[in-house]
C-alpha positions in Angstrom: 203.2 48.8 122.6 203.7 52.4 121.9 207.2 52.0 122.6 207.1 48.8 120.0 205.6 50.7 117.7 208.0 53.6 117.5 211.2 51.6 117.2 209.7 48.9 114.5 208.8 52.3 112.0 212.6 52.9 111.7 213.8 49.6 110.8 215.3 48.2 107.7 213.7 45.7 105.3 215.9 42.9 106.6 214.9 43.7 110.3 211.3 43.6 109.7 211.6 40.4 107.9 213.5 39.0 110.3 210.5 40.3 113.2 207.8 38.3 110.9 209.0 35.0 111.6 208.4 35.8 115.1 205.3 37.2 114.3 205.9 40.4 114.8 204.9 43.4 111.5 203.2 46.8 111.5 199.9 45.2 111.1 199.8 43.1 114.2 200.9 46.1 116.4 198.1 48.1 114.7 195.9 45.3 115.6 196.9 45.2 118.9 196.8 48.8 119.5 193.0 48.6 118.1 192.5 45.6 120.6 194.0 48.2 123.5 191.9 51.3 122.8 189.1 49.3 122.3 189.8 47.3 125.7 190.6 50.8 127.1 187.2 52.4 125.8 184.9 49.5 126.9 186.1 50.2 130.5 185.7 54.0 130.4 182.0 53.0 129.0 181.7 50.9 131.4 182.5 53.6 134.3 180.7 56.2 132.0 182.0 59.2 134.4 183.6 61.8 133.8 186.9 61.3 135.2 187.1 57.8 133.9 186.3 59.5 129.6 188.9 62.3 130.8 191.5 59.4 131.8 190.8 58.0 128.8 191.1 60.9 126.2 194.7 61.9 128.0 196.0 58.2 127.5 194.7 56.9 124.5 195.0 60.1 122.2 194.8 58.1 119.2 192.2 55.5 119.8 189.4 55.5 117.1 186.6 56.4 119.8 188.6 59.2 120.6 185.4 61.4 119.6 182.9 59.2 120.7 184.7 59.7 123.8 184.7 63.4 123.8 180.8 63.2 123.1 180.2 61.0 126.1 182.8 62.9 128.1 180.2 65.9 127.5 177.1 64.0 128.1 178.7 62.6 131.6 179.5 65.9 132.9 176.3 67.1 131.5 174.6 64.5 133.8 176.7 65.3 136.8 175.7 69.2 136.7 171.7 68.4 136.1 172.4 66.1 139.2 174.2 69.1 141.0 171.4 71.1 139.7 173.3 74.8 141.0 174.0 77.4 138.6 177.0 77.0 139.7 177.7 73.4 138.0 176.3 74.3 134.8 178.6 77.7 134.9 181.6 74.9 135.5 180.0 73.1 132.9 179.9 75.8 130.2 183.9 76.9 131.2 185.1 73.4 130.6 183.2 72.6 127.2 182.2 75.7 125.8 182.1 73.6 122.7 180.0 70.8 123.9 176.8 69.5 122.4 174.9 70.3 125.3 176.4 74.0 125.8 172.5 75.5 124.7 170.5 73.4 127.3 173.8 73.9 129.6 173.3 78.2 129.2 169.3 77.8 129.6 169.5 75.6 132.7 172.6 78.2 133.9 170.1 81.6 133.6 167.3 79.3 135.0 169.6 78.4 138.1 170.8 81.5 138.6 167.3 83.5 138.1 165.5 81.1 140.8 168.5 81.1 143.1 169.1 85.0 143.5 165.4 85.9 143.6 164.8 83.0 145.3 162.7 85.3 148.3 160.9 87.3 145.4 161.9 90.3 147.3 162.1 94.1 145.1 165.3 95.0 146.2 166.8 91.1 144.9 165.0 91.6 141.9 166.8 94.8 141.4 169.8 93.6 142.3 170.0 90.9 139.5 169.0 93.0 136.8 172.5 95.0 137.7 174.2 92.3 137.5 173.0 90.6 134.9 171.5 93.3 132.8 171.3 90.7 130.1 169.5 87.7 131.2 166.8 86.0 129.3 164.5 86.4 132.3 164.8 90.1 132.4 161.2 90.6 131.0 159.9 88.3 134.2 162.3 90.3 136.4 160.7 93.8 135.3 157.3 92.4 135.4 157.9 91.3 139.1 159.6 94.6 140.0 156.7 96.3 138.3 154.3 94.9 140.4 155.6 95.2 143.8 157.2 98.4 143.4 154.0 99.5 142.0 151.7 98.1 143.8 150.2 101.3 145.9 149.3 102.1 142.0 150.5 105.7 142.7 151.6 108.1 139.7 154.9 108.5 140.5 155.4 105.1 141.3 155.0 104.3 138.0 156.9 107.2 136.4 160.0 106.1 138.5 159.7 102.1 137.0 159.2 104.0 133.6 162.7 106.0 134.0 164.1 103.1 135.3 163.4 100.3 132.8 162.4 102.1 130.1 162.1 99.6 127.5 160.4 96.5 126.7 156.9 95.0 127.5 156.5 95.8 131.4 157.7 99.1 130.9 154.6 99.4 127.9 152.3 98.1 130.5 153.6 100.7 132.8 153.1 103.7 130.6 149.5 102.5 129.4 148.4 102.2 133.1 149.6 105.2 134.5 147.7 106.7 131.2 144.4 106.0 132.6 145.2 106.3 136.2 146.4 110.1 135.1 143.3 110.4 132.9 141.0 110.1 135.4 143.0 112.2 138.2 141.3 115.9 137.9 144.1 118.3 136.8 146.5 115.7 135.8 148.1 114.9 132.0 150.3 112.8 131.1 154.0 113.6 131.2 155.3 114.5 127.4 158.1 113.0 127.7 156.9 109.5 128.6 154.6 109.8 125.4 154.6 107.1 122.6 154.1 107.3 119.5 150.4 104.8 119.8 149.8 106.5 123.1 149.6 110.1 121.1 147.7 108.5 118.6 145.2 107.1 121.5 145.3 110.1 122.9 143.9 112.3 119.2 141.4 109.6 119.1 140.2 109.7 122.6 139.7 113.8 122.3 136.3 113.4 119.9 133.2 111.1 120.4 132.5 108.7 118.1 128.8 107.7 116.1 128.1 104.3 114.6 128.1 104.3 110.5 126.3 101.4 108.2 128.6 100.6 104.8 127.6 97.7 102.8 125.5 96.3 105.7 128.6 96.4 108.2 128.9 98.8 111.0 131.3 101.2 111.3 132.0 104.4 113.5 133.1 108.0 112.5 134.2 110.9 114.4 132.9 114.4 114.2 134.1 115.7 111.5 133.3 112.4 109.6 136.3 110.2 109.6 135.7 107.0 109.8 137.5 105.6 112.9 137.0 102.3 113.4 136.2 100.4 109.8 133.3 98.0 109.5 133.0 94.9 110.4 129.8 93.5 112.3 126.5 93.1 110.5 125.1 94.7 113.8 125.7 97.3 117.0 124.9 97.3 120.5 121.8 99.5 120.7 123.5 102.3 123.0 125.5 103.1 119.9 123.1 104.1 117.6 122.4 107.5 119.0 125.8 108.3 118.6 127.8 110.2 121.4 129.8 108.1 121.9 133.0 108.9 124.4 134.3 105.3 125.3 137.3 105.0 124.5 137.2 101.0 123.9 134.5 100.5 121.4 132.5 96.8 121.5 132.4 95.8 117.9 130.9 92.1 117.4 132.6 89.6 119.1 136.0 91.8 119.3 136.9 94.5 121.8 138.5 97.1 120.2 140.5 100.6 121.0 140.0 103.2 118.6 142.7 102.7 116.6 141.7 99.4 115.6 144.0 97.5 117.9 141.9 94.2 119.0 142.4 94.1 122.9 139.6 91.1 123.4 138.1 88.7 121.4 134.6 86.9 122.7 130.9 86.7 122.8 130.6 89.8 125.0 127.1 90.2 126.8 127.7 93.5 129.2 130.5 96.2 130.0 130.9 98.1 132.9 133.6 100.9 133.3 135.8 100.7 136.5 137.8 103.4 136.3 141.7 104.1 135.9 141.2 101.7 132.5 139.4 98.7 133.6 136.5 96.7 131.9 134.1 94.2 133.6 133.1 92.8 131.3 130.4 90.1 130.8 130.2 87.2 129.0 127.3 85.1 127.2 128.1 82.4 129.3 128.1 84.3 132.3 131.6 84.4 133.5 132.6 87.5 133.9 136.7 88.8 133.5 138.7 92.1 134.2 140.5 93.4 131.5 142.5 96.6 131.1 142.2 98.6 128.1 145.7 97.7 126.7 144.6 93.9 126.7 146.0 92.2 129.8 143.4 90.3 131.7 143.3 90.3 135.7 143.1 86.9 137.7 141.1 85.4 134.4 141.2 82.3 136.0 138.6 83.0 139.0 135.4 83.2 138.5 134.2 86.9 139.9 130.8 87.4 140.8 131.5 91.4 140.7 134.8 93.7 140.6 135.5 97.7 142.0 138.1 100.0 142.3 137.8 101.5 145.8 140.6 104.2 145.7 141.1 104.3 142.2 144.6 102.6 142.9 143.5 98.4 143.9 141.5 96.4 142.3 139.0 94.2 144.4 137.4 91.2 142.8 134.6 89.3 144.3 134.9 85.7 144.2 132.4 83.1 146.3 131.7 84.8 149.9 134.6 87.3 149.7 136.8 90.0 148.0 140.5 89.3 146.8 142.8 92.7 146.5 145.4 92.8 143.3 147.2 95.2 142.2 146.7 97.7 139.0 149.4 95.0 137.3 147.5 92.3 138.5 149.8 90.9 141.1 147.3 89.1 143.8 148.4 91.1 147.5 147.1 88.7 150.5 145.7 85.3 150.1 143.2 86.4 152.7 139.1 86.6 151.9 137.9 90.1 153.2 134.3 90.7 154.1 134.5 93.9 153.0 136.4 96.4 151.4 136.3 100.2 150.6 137.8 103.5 150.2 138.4 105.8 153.3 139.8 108.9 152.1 142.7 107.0 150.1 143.4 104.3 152.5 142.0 100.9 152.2 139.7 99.8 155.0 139.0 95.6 154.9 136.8 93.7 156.8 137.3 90.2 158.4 135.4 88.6 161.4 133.4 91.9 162.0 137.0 93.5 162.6 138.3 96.5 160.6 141.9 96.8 159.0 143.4 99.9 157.5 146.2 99.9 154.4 147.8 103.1 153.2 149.6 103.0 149.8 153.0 102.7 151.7 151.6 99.4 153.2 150.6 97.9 150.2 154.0 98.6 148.8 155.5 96.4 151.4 153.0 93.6 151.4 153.6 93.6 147.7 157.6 93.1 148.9 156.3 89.9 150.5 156.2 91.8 154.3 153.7 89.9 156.7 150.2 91.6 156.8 149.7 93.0 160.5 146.5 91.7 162.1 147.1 92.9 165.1 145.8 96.7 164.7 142.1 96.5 163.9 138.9 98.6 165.1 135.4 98.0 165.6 134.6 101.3 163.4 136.7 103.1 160.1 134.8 106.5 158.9 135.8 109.1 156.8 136.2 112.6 158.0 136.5 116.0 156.2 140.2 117.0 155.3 141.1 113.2 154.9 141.4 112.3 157.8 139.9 108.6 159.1 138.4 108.1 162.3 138.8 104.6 164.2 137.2 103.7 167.2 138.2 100.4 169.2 136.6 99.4 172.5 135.3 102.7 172.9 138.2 104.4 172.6 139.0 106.8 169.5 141.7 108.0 167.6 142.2 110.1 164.1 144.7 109.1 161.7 146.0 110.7 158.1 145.4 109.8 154.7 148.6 107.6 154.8 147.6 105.8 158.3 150.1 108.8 160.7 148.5 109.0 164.2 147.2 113.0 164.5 145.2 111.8 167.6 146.4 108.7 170.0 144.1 106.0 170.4 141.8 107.0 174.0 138.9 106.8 176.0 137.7 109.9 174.6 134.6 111.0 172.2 136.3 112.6 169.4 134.3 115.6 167.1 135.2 117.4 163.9 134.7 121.2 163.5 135.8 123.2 160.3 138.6 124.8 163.1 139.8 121.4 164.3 139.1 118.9 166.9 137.4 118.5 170.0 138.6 115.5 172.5 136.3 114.8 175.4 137.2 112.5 177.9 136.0 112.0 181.8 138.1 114.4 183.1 138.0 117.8 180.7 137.8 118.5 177.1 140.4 119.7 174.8 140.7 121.5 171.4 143.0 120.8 168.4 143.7 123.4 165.6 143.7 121.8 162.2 147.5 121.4 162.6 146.8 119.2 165.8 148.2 121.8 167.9 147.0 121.8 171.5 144.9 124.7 172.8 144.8 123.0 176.5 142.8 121.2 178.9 139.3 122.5 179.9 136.5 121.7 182.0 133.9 122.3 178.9 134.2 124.0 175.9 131.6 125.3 173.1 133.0 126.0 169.7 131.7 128.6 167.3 132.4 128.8 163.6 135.6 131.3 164.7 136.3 131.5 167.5 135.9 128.8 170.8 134.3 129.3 174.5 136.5 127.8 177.1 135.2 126.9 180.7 137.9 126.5 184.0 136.1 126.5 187.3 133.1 128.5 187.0 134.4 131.5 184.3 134.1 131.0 180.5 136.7 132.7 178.4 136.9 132.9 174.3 139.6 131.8 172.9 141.2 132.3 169.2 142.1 128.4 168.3 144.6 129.9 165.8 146.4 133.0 167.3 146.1 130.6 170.7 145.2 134.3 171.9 142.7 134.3 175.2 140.3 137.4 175.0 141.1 138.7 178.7 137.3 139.2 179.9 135.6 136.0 182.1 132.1 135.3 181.7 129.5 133.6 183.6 128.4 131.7 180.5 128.6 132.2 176.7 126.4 131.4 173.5 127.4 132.3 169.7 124.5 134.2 167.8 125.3 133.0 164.1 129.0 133.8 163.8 129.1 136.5 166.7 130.4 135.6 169.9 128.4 136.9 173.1 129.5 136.6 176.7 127.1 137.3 179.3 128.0 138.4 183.0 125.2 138.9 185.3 122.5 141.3 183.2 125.3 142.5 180.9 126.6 141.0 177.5 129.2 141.6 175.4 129.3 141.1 171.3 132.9 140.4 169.5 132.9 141.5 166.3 136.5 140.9 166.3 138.9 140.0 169.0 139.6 144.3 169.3 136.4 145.2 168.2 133.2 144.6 170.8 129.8 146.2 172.2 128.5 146.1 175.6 124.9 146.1 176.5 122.3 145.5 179.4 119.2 143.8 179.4 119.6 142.6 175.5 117.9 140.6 173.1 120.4 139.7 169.9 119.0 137.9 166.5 121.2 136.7 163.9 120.4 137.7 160.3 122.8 135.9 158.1 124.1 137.4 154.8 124.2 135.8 151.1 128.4 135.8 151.1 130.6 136.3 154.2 128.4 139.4 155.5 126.1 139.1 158.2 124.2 141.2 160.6 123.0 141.5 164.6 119.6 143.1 165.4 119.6 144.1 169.0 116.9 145.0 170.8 118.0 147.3 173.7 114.6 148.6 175.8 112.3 149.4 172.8 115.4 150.2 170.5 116.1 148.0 167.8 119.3 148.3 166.3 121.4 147.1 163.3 124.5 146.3 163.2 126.7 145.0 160.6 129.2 142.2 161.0 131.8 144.6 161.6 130.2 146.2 164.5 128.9 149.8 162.7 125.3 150.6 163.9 123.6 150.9 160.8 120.1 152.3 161.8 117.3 151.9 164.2 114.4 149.7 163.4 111.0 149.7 164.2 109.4 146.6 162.4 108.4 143.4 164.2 110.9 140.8 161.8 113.8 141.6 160.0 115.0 139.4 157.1 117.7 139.9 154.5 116.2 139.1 150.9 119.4 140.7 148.8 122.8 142.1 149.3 122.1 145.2 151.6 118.5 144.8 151.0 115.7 143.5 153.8 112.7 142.7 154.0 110.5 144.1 157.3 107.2 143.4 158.9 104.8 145.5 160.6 101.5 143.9 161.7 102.0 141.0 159.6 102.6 143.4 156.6 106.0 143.3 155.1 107.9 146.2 153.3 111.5 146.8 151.7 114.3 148.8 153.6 118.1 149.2 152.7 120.6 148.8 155.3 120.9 152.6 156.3 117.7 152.5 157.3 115.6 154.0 154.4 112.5 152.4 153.2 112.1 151.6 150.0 108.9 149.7 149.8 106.5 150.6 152.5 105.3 147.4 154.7 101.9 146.8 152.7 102.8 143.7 151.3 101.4 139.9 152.2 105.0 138.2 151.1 108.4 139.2 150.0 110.2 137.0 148.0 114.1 136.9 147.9 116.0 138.7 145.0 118.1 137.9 142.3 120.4 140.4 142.6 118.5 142.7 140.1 114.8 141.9 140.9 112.5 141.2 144.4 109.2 139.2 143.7 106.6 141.4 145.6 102.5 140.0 146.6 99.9 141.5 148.0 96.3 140.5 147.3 97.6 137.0 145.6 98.6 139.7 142.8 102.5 139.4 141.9 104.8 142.4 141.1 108.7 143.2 141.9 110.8 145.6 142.8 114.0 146.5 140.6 116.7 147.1 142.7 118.7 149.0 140.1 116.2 151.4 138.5 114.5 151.7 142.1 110.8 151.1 140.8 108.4 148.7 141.7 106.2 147.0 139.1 103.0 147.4 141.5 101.7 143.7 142.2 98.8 143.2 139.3 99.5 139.9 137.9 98.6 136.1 138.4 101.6 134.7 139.1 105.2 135.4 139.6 107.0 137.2 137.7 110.4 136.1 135.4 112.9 138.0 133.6 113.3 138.0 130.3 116.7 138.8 129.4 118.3 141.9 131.4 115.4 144.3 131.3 112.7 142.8 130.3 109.7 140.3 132.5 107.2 137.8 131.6 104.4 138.9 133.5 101.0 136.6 133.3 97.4 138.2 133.4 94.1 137.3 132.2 95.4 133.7 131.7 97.7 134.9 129.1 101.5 135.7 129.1 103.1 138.8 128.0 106.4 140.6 128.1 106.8 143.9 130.1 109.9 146.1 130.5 111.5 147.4 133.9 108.7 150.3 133.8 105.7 147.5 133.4 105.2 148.8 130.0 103.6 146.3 128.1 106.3 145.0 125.0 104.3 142.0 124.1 100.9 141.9 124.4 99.0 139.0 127.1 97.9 136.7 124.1 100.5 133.8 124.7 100.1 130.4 126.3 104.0 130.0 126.9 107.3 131.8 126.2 110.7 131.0 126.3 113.8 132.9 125.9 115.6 133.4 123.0 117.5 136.4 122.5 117.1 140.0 124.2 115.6 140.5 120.8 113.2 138.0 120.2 111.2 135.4 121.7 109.6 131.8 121.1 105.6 132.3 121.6 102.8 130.0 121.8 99.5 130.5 120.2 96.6 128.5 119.8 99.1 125.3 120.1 101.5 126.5 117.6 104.5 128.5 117.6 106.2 131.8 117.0 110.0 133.1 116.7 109.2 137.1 116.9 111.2 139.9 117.0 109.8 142.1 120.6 110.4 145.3 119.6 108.8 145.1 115.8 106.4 142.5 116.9 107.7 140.7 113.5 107.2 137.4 113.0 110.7 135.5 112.2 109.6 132.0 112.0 105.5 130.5 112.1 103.6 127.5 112.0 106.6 125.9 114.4 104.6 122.5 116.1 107.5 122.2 118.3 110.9 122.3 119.4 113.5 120.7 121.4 116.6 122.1 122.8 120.3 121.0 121.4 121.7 123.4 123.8 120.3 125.7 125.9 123.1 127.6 127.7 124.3 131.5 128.3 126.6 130.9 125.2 123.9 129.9 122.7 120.9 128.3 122.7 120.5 125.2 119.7 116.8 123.7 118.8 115.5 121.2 116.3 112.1 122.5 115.2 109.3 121.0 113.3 107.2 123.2 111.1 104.4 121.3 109.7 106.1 117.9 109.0 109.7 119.5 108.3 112.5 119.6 110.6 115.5 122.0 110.7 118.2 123.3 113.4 118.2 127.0 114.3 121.0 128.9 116.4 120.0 132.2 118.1 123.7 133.1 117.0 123.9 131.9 113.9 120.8 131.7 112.7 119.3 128.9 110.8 121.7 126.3 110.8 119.9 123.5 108.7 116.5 125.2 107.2 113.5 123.3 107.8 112.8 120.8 105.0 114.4 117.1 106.7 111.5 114.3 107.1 113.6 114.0 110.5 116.5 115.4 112.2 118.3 114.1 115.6 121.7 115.1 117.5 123.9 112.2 117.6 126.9 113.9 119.3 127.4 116.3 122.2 125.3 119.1 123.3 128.5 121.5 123.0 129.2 119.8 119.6 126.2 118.4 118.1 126.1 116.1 114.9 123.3 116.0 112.9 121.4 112.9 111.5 118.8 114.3 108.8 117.2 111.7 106.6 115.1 112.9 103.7 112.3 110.0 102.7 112.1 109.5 99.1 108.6 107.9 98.9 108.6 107.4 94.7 112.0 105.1 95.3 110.9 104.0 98.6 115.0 105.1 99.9 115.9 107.0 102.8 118.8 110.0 101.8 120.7 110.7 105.5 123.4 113.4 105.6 125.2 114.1 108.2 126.1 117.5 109.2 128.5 119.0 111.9 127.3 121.4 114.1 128.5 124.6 111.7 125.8 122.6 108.7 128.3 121.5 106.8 127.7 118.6 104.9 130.1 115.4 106.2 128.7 112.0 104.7 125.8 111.1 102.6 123.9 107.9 102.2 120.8 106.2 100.5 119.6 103.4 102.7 116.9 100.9 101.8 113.8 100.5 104.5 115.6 97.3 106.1 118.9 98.9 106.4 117.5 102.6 107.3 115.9 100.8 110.4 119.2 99.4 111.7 120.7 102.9 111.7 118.3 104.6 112.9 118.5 105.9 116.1 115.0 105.6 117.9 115.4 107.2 121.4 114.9 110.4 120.2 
């Protein structure tokens, strides 16, 4: 037909006319053409395959269906590759009709493919492997989220810092940086690294620095810092109650039915009944209808779907929810560890300690990291006991043999029958046949028959011969004994009637026939009394005889300083020997570094060690200083103030006196008190009903007092801070930083005026309140 076709278009008129009678014209070839492609289309419908709309399309180039064709050309090989269903077929797909119809769906079903076939084992190192090669999939976010929570898992700093560095953009890497803020935050010592900070993390970070105190604006709740900025806007008609008295260092703030950071971002939104702080930045929080969620401080929920009955952080680093009968572990990204229910969990010095069937298992952070990488969880390795020891180091014990292990789960001592004990200088290991010592570094000392350890140095038994040994230096000292004993810190071999005191391993006495007492010091001094015959004699801890003594008891009260007793009567001596108090007292108290609280005849006095004089004991009760040089001293019922010479500065006419200044002092008199100036006797402030401390500490000392019905805040630095003419005054910040709420009651317009004030008195915010509102701002637990 084709061939018809192309010879009849040349022909002459008389041809053609000639071809009609047959019939043969243009038209009828057309026709027949028409009748062909159509004939040749039904059949390639009929097949509907690919090869059979490919056939097609190559022989009948000029058929009318020709793009119908194409379109069902597309949809058949379409079909073919969602029956394949391999990345592979849709990449063929998308090579051979980039144009198609289908080439969307084709590229979304090609990234699908391709993400579920190379991570198909979920593994870290796969996951980083596709993101190199194909840096810009669509799934990338779910890849980073994955690698984030397996290569994260142990929920260690630098963990995180290293996901940070190496996906530094996008959501997971945002999640990253705002959990390692709060695991940094509440790691002693630790800040976050500058250059990992955002923009909204510095701006978190300003806000977190001050506390916070609620506000009331038009019947809405609000809350504003310390110098009166109002943080967080209002919204909610009312406040939790804890709010009111201000204070407040929370860095999520609970605001209605919203959750809220304090710059305003909305991290939760619900009818919110409790919250409880878990550390490193999560929130159990509970709901009004009792379910109860976990929820991080940057808004991302853990396992919201459970229902937990409770929720902790044992090591600061995995969280453990409760659920039924058992605990679940997940990570600090909220990626669920082991499917098993534990029994138990907790933290042993870092390491995670679970409990199932009464059996103990032990994680270190490493661990976690590869159960995280989908790595079996070992069963095989469990104990009967897990406890923590000092250093961080774990004991384990496992029918009834004992080991030690490290913080990250390293064997320092091999599981064996042996009894295992911690000393400050290492580790004894008794077993049936001898005892050995470990230095702190685990270093062997040896094998002994019996060993007694001191708090330096270590008594070693062979045979029948004890020897002291150095557990660091591993140095012997050369002389055997028949037995040893340690006298405080002092180490003593005996031999026969003779003994021998170390001071030192070059430094030592020998004496016969000896009794030694221990008298231990206030710092690392202490001293040996030995009694040799009727000699006693003092030594100090570095072996120098200091004098002889001839008292019955010898006790150190200060530095230097002792106090001795001589037929049940007790007296003062320094260490040379002198006597600085004779023994006619009934007690000695010990010292203060400056004064010694003396008694005799129930009558109270002291002893001041630097002007040397005792205030002879005269008074009812014992004596306290006042300032550097001065004592309140009571008598006659009264209290009074004397100086270092028992001079009398303030008469005994008080009921009570507290410190002030060096200067002056708060009395009380006939139930009402006085700020007077000791030397002058002036009186600074009267009529004061009471007072309450802001702060009360070496730096400054802060009260609100009430004179008459009047309240006011006084500083003994600075004076009257806010003078005494409030109806009320109360500190709704910080001790350090105080904020005052003063309200003034207007009676004639029945308003209450509150200002607030920062701790300098400077005026911050004013407002007039009516009785209704005044009472919702008010804080009452004052």
């Amino acid at each position: 037909l084709n061939r018809a076709i192309f010879l009849y278009e040349p022909l002459q008129l008389k041809e053609r006319e000639r071809l009609n009678k047959l019939p043969v014209d243009s038209a009828i070839l057309r026709s027949l053409r028409r009748e062909i492609d159509s004939t040749a289309f039904a059949r390639a419908q009929g097949l509907d395959t690919e090869e059979a709309y490919n056939f097609f399309l190559k022989h009948f180039p000029s058929s009318l269906d020709y793009g119908d064709a194409m379109l069902l050309l597309h949809d058949a090989a379409y079909r073919s590759a969602l029956e394949e269903g391999t990345y592979q077929a849709f990449d063929l797909f998308l090579k051979k009709y980039p144009d198609s119809r289908h080439r969307e769906e084709a590229r979304e079903n090609y990234d699908r493919h391709l993400f579920e076939t190379k991570t198909s084992d979920k593994r870290l190192a796969t996951y980083r492997a596709y993101l190199r090669e194909n840096p810009r999939s669509p799934y990338r976010r779910v890849v980073e989220e994955q690698i984030l929570e397996i290569s994260c898992a142990s929920g260690e700093p630098d963990s995180l810092i290293q996901f940070i560095r190496d996906y530094p953009d996008g959501p997971p890497a945002r999640k990253a940086r705002n959990i390692l803020y709060y695991v940094l935050k509440d790691m002693e010592g630790k800040t976050f690294p500058e250059f990992l900070m955002t923009d909204s993390l510095n701006i978190i970070q300003q806000l977190n620095r001050k506390y916070l105190v609620p506000v009331l604006s038009s019947g809405h709740f609000g809350f504003m810092n310390n110098e009166g900025t109002e943080i967080i806007h209002g919204t909610s008609d009312e406040v939790y109650e804890q709010y009111l008295c201000g204070n407040i260092t929370e860095d999520v703030i609970a605001d209605g039915d919203r959750l809220m950071a304090r710059n305003e971002a909305v991290i939760y939104r619900g009818d919110i009944e409790g919250l409880d702080d878990l550390g490193v930045g999560f929130l159990l929080i509970t709901l009004s209808d009792g379910k109860r969620i976990v929820l991080h401080k940057s808004g991302f929920i853990i396992s919201g779907d459970n229902q937990i009955e409770d929720a902790y952080i044992p090591n600061g680093r995995i969280i453990a929810l409760k659920l039924g009968d058992g605990w679940l572990l997940f990570t600090l990204a909220g990626k669920q560890l082991i499917d098993t229910v534990w029994q138990d969990v907790k933290d042993v010095n870092g390491a995670l300690a679970l409990k199932k069937d009464d059996r103990w298992y032990l994680l270190s952070g490493k661990q976690i990291g590869l159960i995280a990488d989908r790595h079996p969880f070992d069963f095989s390795e469990s104990f009967d006991e897990v406890k923590e020891w000092p250093n961080n180091f774990i004991w384990v014990k496992r029918n009834g043999e004992e080991a030690i292990f490290d913080q990250h789960l390293n064997v320092r001592v091999p599981l064996e029958a042996q009894v295992l004990k911690f000393y400050t200088q290492g580790f004894e290991s008794r077993f049936p046949s001898g005892v050995r010592f470990l230095d702190t570094s685990f270093n062997d000392a040896g094998v002994f028959e019996d060993i007694i350890v001191g708090q330096q140095w270590i008594g070693t038994r062979v045979g029948d011969k004890w020897k002291f040994l150095d557990p660091i230096q591993k140095n012997f000292l050369v002389q055997n004994f028949d037995s040893i004993s340690f006298v405080g810190t002092f180490p003593i071999g005996y031999r026969q009637d003779s003994l021998r005191v170390y001071f030192n391993s070059r430094k030592f006495l020998d004496f016969e026939k000896t009794e030694v007492n221990y008298i231990a010091g206030k710092d690392s001094s202490a001293y040996l009394l030995i009694t040799v015959g009727k000699k006693r004699i003092l030594y100090s801890h570095h072996g120098d005889q200091l004098c002889e003594v001839g008292y019955d008891n010898v006790q150190l009260v200060d530095k230097g300083i002792f106090a001795v007793s001589k037929r049940e009567k007790k007296g003062l001596m320094a260490e040379n020997g002198k006597m600085l108090l004779p023994p006619t007292y009934d007690a000695i108290g010990d010292g203060d570094g400056t004064n010694i609280p003396l008694l005799r005849s129930m009558k109270f006095g002291l002893y001041n060690l630097k002007t040397k004089k005792e205030i002879v004991p005269q008074y009812d009760k014992n004596l306290k200083r006042y300032g550097e040089n001065r004592i309140i001293a009571f008598k006659n019922g009264n209290l009074g103030i004397v100086d270092s010479k028992n001079k009398t500065i303030l008469p005994f006419e008080y009921e009570d006196i507290v410190y002030w200044n060096d200067s002056s002092a708060f009395v009380k008199k006939n139930a009402l008190w006085q700020l007077i100036d000791i030397g002058s006797k002036k009186v600074i402030l009267d009529q004061v009903r009471a007072f309450k401390f802001v702060n009360d500490s070496k730096k400054e000392k802060v009260i609100i007092a009430q004179q008459g019905d009047a309240f006011g805040v006084m500083s003994n630095v600075s004076g009257i801070v806010l003078p005494l003419s409030y109806t009320d005054i109360i500190n709704i910040g910080s001790q350090e930083d105080p904020l005052y709420f003063t309200e003034k009651n207007v009676q004639e317009a029945n308003i209450f005026v509150v200002i607030y004030y920062d701790k300098h008195g400077k005026l911050i915010r004013r407002q007039a309140f009516e009785p209704d509102e005044y009472e919702m701002i008010y804080c009452s637990n004052n």
